[in-house]
gemmi code that builds the backbone of each chain (N, CA, C; Angstrom):
import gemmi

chains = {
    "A": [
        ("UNK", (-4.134, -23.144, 7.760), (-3.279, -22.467, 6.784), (-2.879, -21.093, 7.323)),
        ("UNK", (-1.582, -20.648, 7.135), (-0.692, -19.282, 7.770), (-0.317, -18.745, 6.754)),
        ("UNK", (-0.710, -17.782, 6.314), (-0.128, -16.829, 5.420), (0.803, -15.631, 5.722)),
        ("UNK", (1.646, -15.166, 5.462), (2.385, -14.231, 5.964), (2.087, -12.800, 4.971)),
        ("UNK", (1.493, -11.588, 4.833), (2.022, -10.440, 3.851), (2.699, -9.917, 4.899)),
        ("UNK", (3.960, -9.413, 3.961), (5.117, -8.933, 3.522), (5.710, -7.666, 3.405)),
        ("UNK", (5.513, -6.418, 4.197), (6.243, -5.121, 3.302), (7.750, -4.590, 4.148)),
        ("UNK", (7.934, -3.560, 3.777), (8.887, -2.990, 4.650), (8.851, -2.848, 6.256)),
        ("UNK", (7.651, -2.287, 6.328), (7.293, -1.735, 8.069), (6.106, -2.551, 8.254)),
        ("UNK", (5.560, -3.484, 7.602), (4.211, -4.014, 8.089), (3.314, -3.657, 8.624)),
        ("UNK", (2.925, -2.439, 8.142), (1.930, -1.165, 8.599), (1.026, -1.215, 7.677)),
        ("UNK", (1.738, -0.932, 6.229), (0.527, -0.057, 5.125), (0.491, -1.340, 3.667)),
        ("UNK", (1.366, -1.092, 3.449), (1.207, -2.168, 2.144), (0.803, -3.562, 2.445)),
        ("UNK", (1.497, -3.744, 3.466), (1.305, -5.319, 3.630), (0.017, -5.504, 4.608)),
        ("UNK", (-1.158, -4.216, 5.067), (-2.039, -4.344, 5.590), (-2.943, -4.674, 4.172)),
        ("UNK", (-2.794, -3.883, 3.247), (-3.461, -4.021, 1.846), (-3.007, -5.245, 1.473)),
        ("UNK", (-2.253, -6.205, 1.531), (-2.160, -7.418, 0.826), (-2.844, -8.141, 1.404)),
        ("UNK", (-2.536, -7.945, 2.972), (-3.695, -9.182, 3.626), (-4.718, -9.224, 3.134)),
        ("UNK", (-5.656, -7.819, 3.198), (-6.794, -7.542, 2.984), (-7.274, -8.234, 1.352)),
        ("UNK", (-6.102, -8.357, 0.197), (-6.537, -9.249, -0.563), (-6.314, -10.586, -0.994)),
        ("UNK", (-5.528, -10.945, 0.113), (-5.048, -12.399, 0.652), (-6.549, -12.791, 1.064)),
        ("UNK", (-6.867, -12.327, 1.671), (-8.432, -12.673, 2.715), (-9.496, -12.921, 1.820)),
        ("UNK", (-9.214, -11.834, 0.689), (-10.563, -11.527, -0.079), (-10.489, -12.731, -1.018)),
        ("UNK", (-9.328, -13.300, -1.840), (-9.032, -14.040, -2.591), (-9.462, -15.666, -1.997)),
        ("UNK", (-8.798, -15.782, -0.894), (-9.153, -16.826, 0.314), (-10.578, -17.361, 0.205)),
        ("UNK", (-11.317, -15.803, 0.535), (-12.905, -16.502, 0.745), (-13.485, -16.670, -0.325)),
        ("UNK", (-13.365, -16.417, -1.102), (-13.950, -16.944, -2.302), (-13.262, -18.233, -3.250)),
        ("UNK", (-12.453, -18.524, -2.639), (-11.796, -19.759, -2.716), (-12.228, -20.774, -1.789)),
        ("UNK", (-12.530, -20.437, -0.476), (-13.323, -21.380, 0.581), (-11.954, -21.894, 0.956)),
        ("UNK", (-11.031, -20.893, 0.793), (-9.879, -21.644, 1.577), (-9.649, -20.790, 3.132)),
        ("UNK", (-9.937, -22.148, 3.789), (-10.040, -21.512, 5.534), (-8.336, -20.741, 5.874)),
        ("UNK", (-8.247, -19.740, 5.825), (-6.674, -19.222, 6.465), (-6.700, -17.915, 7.252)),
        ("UNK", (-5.443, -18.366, 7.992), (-4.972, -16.909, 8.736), (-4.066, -16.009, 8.224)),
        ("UNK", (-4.228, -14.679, 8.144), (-3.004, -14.174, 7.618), (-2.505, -12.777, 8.367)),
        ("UNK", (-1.276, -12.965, 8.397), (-0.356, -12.004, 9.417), (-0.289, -10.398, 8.130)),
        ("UNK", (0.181, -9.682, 8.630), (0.814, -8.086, 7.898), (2.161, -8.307, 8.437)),
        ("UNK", (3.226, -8.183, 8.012), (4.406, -7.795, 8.926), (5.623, -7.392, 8.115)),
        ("UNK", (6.768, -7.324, 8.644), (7.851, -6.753, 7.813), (8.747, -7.751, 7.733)),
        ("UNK", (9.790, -7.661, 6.893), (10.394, -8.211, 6.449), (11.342, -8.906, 7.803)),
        ("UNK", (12.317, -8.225, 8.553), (13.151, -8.816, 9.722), (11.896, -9.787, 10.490)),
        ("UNK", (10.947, -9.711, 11.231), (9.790, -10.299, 12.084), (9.233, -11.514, 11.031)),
        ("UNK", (9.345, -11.416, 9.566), (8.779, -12.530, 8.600), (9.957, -13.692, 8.668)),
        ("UNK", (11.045, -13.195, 9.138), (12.199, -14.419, 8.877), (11.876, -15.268, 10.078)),
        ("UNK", (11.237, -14.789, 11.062), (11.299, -16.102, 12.380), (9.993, -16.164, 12.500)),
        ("UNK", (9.212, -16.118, 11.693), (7.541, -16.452, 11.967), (7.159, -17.363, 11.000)),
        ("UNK", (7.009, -18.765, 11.579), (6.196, -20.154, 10.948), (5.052, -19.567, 9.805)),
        ("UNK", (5.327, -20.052, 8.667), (4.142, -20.159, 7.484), (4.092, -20.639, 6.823)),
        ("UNK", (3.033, -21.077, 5.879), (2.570, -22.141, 4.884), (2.966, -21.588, 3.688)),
        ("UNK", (2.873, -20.043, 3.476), (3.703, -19.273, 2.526), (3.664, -17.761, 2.771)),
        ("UNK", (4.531, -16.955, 1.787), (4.893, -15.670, 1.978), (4.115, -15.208, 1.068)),
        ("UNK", (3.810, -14.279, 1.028), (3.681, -12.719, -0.389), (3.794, -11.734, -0.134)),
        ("UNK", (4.721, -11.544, -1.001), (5.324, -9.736, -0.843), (5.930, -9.292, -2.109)),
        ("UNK", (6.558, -8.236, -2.319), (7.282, -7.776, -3.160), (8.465, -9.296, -4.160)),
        ("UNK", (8.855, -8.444, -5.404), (9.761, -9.257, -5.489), (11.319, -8.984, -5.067)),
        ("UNK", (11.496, -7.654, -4.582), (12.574, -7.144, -3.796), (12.825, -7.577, -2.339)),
        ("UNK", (11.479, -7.937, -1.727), (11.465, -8.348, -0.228), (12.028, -9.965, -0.516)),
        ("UNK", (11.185, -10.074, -1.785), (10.887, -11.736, -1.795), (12.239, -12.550, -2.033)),
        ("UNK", (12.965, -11.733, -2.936), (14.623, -12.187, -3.150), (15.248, -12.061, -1.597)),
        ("UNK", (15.053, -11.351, -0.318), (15.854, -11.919, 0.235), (15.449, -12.702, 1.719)),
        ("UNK", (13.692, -12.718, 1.101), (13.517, -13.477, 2.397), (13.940, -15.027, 1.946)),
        ("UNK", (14.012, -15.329, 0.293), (14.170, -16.893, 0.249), (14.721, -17.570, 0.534)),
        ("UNK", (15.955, -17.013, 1.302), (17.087, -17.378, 1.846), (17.049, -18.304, 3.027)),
        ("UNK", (16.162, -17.265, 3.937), (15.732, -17.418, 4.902), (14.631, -17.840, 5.803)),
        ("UNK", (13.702, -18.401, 4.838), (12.771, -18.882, 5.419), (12.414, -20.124, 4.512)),
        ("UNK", (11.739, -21.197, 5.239), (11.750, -22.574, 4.345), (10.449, -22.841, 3.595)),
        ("UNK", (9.340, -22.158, 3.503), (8.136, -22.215, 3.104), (7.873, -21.268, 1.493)),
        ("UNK", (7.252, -21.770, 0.800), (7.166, -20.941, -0.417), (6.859, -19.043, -0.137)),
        ("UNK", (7.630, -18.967, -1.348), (7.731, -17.125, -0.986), (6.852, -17.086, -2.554)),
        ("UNK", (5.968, -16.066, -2.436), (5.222, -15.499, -3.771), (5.222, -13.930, -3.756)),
        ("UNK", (6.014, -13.756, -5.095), (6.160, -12.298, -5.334), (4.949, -11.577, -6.019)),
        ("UNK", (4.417, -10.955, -5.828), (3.360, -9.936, -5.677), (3.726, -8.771, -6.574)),
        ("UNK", (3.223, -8.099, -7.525), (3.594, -7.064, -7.953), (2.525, -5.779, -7.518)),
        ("UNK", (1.354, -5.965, -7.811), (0.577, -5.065, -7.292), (-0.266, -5.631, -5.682)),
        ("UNK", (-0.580, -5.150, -4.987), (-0.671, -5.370, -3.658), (-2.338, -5.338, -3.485)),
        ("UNK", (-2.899, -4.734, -3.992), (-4.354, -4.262, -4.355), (-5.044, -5.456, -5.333)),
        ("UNK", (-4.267, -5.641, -6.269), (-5.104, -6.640, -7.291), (-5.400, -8.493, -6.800)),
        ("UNK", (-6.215, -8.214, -6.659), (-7.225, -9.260, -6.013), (-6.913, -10.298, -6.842)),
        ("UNK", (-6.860, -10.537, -8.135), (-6.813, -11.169, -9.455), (-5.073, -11.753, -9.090)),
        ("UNK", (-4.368, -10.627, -9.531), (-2.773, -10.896, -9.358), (-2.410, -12.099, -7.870)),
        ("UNK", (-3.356, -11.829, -6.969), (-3.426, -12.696, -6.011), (-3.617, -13.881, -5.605)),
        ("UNK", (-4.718, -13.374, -6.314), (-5.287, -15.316, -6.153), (-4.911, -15.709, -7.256)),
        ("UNK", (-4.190, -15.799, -8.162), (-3.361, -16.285, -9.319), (-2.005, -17.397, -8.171)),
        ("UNK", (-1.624, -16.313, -7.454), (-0.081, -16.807, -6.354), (-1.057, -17.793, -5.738)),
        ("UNK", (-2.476, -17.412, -5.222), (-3.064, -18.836, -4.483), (-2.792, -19.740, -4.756)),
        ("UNK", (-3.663, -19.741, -5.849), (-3.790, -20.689, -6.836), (-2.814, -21.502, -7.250)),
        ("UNK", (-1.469, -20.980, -7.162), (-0.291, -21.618, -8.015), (-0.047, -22.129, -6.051)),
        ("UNK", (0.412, -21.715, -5.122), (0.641, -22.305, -3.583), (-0.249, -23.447, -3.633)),
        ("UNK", (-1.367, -23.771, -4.009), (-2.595, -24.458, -4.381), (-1.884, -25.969, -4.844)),
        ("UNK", (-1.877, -25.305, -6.268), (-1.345, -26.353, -7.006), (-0.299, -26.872, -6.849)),
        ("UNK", (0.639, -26.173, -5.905), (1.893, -27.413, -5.718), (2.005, -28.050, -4.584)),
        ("UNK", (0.534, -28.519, -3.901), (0.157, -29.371, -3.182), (0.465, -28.172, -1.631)),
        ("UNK", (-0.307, -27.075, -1.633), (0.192, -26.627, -0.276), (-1.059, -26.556, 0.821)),
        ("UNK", (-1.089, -28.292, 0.897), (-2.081, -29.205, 1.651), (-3.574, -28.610, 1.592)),
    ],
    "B": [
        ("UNK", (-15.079, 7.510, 9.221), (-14.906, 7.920, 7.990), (-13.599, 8.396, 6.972)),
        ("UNK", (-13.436, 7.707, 6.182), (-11.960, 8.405, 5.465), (-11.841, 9.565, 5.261)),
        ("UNK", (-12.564, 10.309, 4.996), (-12.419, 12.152, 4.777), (-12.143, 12.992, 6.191)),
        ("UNK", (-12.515, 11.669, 7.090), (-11.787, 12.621, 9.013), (-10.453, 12.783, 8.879)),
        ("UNK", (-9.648, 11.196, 8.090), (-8.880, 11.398, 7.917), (-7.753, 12.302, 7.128)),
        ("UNK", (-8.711, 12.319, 5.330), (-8.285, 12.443, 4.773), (-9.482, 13.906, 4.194)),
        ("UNK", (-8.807, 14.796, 4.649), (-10.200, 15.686, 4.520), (-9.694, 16.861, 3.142)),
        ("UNK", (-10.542, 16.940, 2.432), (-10.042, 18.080, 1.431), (-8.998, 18.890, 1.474)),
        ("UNK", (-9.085, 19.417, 2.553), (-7.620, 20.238, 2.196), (-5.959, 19.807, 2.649)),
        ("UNK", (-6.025, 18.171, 2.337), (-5.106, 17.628, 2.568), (-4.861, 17.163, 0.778)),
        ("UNK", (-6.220, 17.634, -0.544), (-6.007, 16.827, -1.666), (-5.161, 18.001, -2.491)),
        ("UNK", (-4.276, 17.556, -3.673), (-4.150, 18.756, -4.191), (-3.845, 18.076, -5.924)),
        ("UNK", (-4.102, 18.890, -6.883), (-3.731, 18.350, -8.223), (-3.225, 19.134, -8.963)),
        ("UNK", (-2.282, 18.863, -9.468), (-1.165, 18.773, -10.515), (-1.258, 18.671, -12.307)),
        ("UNK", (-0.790, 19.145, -13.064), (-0.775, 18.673, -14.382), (0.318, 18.030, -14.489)),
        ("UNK", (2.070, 18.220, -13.880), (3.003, 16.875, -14.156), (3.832, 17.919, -13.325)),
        ("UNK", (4.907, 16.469, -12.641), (5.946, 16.682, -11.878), (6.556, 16.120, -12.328)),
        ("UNK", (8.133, 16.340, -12.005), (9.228, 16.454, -12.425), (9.614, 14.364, -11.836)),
        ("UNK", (9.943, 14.391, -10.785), (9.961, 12.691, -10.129), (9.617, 12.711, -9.368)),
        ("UNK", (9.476, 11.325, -8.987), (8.393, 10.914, -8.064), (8.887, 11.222, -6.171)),
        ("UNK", (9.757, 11.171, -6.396), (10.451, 12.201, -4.920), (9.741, 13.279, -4.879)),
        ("UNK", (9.773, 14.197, -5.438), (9.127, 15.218, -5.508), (7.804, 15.222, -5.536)),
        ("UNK", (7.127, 14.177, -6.072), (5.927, 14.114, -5.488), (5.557, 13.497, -4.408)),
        ("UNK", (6.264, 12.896, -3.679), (6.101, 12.550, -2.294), (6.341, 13.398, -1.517)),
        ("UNK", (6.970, 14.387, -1.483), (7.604, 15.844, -1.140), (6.248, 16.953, -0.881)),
        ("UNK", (5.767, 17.074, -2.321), (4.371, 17.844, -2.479), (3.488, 17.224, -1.631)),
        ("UNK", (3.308, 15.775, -2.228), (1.918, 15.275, -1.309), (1.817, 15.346, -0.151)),
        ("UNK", (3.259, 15.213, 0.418), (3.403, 15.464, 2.097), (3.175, 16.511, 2.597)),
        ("UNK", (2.987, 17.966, 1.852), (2.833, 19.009, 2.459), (2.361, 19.885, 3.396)),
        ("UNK", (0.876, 18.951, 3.120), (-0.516, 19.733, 3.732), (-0.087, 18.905, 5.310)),
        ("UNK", (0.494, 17.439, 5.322), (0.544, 17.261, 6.970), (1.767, 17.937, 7.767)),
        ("UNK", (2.732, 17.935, 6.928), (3.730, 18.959, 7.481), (3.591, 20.611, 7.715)),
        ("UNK", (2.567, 21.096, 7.298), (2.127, 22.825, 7.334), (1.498, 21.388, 8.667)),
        ("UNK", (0.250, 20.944, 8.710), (-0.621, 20.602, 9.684), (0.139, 20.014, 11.296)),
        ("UNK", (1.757, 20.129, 11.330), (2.229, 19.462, 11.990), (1.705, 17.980, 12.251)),
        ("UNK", (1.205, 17.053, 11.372), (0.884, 16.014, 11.634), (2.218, 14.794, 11.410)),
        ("UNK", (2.875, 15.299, 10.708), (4.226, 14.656, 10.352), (5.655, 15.133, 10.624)),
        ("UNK", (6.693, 15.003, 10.448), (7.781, 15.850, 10.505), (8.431, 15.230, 9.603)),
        ("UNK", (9.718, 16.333, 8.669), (10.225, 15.925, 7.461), (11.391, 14.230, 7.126)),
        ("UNK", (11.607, 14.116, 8.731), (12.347, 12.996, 9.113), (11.417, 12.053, 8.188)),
        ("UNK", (9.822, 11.811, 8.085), (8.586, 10.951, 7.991), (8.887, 10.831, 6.324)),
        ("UNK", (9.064, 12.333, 6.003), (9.262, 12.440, 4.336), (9.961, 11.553, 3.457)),
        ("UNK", (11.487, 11.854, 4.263), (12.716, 11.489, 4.111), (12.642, 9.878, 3.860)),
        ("UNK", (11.964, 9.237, 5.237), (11.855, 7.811, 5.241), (11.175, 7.159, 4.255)),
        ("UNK", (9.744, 7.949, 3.962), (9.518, 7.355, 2.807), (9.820, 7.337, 1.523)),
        ("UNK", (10.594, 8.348, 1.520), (11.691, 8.309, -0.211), (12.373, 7.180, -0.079)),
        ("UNK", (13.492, 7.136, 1.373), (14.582, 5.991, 1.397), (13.779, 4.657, 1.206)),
        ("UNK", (12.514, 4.696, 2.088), (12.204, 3.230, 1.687), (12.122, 2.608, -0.282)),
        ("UNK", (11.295, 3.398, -0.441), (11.181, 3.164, -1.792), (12.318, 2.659, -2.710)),
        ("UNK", (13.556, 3.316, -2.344), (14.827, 2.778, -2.909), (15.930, 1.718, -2.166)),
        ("UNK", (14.969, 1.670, -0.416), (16.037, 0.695, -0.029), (14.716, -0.757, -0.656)),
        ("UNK", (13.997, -1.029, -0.613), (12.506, -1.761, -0.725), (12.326, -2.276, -1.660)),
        ("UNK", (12.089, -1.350, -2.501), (11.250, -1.206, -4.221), (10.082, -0.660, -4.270)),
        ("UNK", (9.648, -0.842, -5.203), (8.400, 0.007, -5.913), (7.096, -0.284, -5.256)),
        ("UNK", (6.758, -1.345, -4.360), (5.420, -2.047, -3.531), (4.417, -1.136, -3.407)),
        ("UNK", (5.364, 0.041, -2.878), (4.008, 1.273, -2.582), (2.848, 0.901, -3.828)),
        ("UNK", (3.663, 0.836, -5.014), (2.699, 1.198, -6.041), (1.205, -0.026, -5.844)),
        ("UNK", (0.480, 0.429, -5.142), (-0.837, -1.067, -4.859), (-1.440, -1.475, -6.283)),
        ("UNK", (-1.740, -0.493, -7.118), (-2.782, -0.863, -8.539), (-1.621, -0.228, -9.109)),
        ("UNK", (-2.321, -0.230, -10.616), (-1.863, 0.823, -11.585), (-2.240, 2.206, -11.218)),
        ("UNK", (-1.181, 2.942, -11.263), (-1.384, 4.609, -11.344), (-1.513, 5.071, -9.797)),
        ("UNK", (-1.763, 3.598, -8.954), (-2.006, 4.145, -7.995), (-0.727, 3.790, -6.101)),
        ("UNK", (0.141, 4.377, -5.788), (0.593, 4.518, -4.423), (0.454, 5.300, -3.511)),
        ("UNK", (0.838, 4.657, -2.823), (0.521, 4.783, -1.199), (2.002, 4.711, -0.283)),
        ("UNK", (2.565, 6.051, -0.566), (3.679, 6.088, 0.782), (3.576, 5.807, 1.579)),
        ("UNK", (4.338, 5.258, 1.875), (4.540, 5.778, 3.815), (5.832, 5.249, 4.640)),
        ("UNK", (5.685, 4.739, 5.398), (6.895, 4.360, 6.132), (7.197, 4.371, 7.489)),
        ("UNK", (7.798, 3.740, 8.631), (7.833, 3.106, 9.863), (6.995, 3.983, 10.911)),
        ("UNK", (5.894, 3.268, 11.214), (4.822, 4.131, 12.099), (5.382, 5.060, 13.396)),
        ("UNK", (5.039, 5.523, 13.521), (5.264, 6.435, 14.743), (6.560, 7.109, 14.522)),
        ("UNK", (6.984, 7.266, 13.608), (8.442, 7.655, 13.499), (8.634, 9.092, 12.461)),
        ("UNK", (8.229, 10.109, 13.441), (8.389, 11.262, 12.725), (6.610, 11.558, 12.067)),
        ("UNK", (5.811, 10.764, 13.023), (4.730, 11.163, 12.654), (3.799, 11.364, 13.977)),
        ("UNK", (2.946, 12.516, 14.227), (2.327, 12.926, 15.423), (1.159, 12.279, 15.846)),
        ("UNK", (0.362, 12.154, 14.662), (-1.009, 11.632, 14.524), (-0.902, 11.630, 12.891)),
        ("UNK", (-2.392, 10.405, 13.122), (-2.855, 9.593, 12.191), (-3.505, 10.740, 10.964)),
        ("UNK", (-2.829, 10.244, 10.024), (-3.514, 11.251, 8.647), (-3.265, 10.986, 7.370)),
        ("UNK", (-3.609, 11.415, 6.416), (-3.618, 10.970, 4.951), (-3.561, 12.031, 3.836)),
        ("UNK", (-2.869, 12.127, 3.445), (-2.760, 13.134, 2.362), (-3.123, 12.880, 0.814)),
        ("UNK", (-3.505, 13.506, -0.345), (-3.403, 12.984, -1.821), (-3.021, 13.883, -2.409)),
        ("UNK", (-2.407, 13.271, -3.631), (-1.991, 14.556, -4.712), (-1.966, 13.772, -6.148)),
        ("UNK", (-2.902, 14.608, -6.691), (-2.824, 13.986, -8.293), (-2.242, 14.289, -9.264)),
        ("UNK", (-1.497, 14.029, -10.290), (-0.501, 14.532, -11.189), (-1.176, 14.086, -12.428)),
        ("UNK", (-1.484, 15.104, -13.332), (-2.440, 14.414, -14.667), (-1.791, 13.968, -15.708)),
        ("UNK", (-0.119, 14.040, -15.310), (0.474, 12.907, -16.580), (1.034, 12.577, -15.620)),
        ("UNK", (0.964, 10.838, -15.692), (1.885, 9.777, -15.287), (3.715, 10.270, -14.452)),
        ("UNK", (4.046, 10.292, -13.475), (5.362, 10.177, -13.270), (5.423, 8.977, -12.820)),
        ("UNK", (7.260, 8.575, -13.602), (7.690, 7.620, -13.025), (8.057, 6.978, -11.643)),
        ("UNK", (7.692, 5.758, -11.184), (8.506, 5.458, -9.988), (8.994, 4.262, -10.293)),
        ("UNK", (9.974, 4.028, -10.387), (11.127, 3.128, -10.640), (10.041, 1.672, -11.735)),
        ("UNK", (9.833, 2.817, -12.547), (9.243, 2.239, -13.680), (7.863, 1.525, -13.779)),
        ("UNK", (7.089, 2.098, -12.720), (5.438, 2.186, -12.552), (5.365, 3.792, -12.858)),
        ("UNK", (4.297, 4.042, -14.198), (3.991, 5.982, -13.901), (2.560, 5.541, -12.636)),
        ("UNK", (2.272, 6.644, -12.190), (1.689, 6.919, -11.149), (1.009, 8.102, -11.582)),
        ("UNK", (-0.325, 8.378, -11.047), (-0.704, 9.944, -11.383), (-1.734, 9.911, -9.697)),
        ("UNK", (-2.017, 9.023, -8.686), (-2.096, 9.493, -7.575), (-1.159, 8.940, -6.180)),
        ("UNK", (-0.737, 9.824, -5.676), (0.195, 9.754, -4.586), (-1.006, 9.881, -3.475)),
        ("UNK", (-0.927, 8.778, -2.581), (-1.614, 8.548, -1.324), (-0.715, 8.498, -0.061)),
        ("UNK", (-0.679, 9.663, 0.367), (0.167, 9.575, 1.822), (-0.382, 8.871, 2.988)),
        ("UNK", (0.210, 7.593, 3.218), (-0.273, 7.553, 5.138), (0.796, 7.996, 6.019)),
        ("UNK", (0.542, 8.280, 6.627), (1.195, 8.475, 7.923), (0.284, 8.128, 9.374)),
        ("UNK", (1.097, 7.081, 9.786), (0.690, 5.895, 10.386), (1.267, 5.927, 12.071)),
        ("UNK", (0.433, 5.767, 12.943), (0.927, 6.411, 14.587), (1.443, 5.217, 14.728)),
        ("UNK", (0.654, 4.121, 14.731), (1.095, 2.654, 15.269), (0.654, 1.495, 14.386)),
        ("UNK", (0.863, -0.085, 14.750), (0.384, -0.608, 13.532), (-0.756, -1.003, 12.690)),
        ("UNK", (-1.987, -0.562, 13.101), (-3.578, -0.641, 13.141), (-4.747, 0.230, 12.906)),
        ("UNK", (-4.245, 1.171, 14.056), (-5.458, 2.146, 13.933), (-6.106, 2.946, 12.367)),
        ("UNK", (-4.866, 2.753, 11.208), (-5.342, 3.026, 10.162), (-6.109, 2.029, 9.557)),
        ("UNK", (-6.406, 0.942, 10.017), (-6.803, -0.304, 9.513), (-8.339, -0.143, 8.821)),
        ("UNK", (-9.083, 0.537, 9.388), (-10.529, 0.838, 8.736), (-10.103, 1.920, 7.526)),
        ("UNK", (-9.287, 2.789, 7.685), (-9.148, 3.891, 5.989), (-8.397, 2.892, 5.431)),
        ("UNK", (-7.891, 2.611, 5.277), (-7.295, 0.956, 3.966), (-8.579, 0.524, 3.608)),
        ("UNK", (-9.116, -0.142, 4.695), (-10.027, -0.972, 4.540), (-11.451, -0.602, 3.710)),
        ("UNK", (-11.662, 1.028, 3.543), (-12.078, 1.523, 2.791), (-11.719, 1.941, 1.644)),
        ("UNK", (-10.314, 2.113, 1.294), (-9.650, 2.568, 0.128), (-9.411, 1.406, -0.986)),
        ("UNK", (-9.355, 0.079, -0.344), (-9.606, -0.729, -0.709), (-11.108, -1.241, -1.302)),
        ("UNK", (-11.924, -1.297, -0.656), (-13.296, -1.253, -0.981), (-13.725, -0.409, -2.130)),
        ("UNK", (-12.871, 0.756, -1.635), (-13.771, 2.092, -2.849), (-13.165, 1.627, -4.351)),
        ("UNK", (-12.055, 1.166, -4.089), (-11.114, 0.822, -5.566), (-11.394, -0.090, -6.232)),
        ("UNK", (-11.870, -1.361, -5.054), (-11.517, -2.804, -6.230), (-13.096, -2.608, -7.123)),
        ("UNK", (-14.152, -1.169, -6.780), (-14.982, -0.948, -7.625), (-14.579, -0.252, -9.019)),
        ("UNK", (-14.613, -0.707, -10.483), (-13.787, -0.391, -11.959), (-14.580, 0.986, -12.152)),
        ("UNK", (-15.433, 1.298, -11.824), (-16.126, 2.739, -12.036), (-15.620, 3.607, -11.011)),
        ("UNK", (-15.870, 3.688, -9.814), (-14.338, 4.317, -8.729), (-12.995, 4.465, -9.043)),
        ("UNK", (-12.724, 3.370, -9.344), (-11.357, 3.355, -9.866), (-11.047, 4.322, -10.422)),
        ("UNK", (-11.652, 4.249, -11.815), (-10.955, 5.010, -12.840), (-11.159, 6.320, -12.770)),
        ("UNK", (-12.343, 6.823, -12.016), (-12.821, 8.377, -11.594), (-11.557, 8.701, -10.456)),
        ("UNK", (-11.133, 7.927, -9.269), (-10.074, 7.969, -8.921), (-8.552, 8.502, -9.775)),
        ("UNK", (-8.470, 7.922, -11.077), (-7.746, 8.235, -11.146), (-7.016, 9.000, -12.152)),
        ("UNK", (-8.440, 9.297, -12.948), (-8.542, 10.745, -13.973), (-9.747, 11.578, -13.690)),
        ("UNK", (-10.350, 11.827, -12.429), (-11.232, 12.627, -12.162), (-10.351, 13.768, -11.635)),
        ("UNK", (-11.534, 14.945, -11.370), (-10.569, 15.758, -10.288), (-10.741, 15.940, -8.744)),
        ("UNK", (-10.625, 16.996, -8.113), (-10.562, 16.567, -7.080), (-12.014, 16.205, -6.299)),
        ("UNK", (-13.161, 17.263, -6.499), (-14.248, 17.270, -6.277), (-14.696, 15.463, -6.357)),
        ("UNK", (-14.609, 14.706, -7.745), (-15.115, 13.744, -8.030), (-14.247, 12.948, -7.080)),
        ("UNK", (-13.245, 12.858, -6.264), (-12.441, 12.006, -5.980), (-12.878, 11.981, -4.518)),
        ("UNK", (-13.359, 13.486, -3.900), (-13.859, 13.886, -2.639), (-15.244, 12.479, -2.255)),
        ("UNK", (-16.013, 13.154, -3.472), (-16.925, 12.078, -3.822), (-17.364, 10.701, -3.202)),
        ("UNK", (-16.175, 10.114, -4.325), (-15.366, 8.717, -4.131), (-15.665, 8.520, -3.056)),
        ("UNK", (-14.647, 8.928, -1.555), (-13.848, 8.640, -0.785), (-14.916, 9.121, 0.047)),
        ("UNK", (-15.906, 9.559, -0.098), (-17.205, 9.562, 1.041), (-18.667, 8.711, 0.809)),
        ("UNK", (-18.015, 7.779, 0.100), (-19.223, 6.579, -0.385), (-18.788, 5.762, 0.476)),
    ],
}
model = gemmi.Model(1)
for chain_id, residues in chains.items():
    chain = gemmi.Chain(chain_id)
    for i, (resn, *xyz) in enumerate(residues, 1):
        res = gemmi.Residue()
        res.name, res.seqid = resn, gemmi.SeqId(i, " ")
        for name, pos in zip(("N", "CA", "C"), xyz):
            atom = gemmi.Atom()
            atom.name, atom.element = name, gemmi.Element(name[0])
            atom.pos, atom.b_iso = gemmi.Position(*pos), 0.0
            res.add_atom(atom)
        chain.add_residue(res)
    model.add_chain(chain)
structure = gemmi.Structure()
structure.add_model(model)
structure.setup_entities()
C-alpha cells in the first residue's frame, strides 16, 4: 500500500500528515508506505490514494487516477483514520 | 531538542491581532532580527496561504507557516506567537502561530516529530494553547 500526503512545498504540513497517516496505519495493522510531497511531484507519482487539503485535493482529481481524500486538519489522528477507513471500505485491497 | 530550535526568545504573546497576515508578520520577527530568514520567506508564506488554503491550520487554534524550503531562509528555525483571542484565517480562528522555516526537505523532521507527539497529548494541548509562555516553554521541553 502507497500513500501519498499532500501540501504545497512538501516540507511541513504534509510531513505532519504522514506522520498521522503512519500513526493511524499502525494501529490499524495496515502495512503502508507513505510519501510527504507537493502538489506538481503528486501528479506523476503512482498511489493507492492521496490526502491533502481540500484546495490541493480539487485539483489534483483531475489528474491523478487513484482516490484523493481531503483532510481538513493535518494533525488529527481521528479526522484521519476516518479517510482510512472510508479508502478501506471501498475495497482499497 | 525542540527549544535548540525553537528557543524562548523566538516565543512572544499577544492579547489580539488585527489578521492573520499580520500575525505571520509578528511571528516571523524574532528570525528576521536573527537573520535566520529573509522577508522574501515572509511574503511566501502569506501568498501560500491564499494561493493553497488554510492547511497550515494542523488542529484547532493551532498553525504552522511556512513555505518552500531553502528559499529566503538561512538556517533551520522556529518561531511562536500567541494571540489570546482567536484571529481569523480564512475562517479557522487561531490563537498560536508556529513558524518553520525550513533549509531543505527533512532536517526539521525530528521538531514535527515532537510537536506532534507533545500535542496529540489533550493535557499539552490545551496548556499549549491557553497557557502562557513559560507553561508552553515547559511543554516543548518534555
Amino acid at each position: 500500500m502507497k500513500f501519498l500526503a499532500v501540501c504545497g512545498f512538501g516540507v511541513g504540513s504534509s510531513m505532519v500528515l504522514k506522520m498521522s497517516i503512519e500513526k493511524a496505519c499502525k494501529e490499524r495493522g495496515i502495512d503502508c508506505e507513505v510519501e510527504n510531497t507537493d502538489v506538481s511531484s503528486a501528479k506523476g507519482t503512482d498511489a493507492d490514494a492521496i490526502f491533502t487539503s481540500q484546495e490541493l485535493g480539487d485539483e489534483l482529481k483531475s489528474s491523478v487516477k487513484c482516490p484523493v481524500f481531503p483532510i481538513k486538519r493535518y494533525m488529527d489522528k481521528e479526522e484521519v483514520g476516518q479517510a482510512i477507513d472510508q479508502f478501506q471500505e471501498n475495497g482499497g485491497n | 531538542m525542540l527549544t535548540d530550535v525553537l528557543p524562548k526568545e523566538h516565543m512572544q504573546q499577544i492579547e489580539q491581532i488585527e489578521t492573520w497576515e499580520a500575525a505571520i508578520e509578528l511571528a516571523s520577527k524574532p528570525l528576521l532580527e536573527a537573520g535566520y530568514i529573509e522577508d522574501a520567506y515572509v511574503k511566501n508564506m502569506i501568498a501560500s496561504v491564499n494561493k493553497n488554503g488554510p492547511y497550515i491550520v494542523l488542529m484547532d487554534y493551532f498553525a504552522l507557516p511556512h513555505a518552500k524550503a531553502g528559499e529566503g531562509v538561512n538556517q533551520l528555525a522556529m518561531s511562536l506567537l500567541k494571540v489570546n483571542q482567536p484571529v481569523d484565517l480564512k475562517g479557522n480562528p487561531v490563537k498560536v502561530f508556529m513558524v518553520l522555516a525550513a533549509i531543505d526537505t527533512d532536517s526539521h523532521m525530528q521538531s514535527l516529530r515532537d510537536i506532534s507527539r507533545i500535542l496529540a497529548d489533550e493535557v499539552n494541548y490545551q496548556c499549549f494553547i491557553s497557557g502562557d509562555l513559560d507553561q508552553v516553554y515547559q511543554i516543548l521541553q518534555s
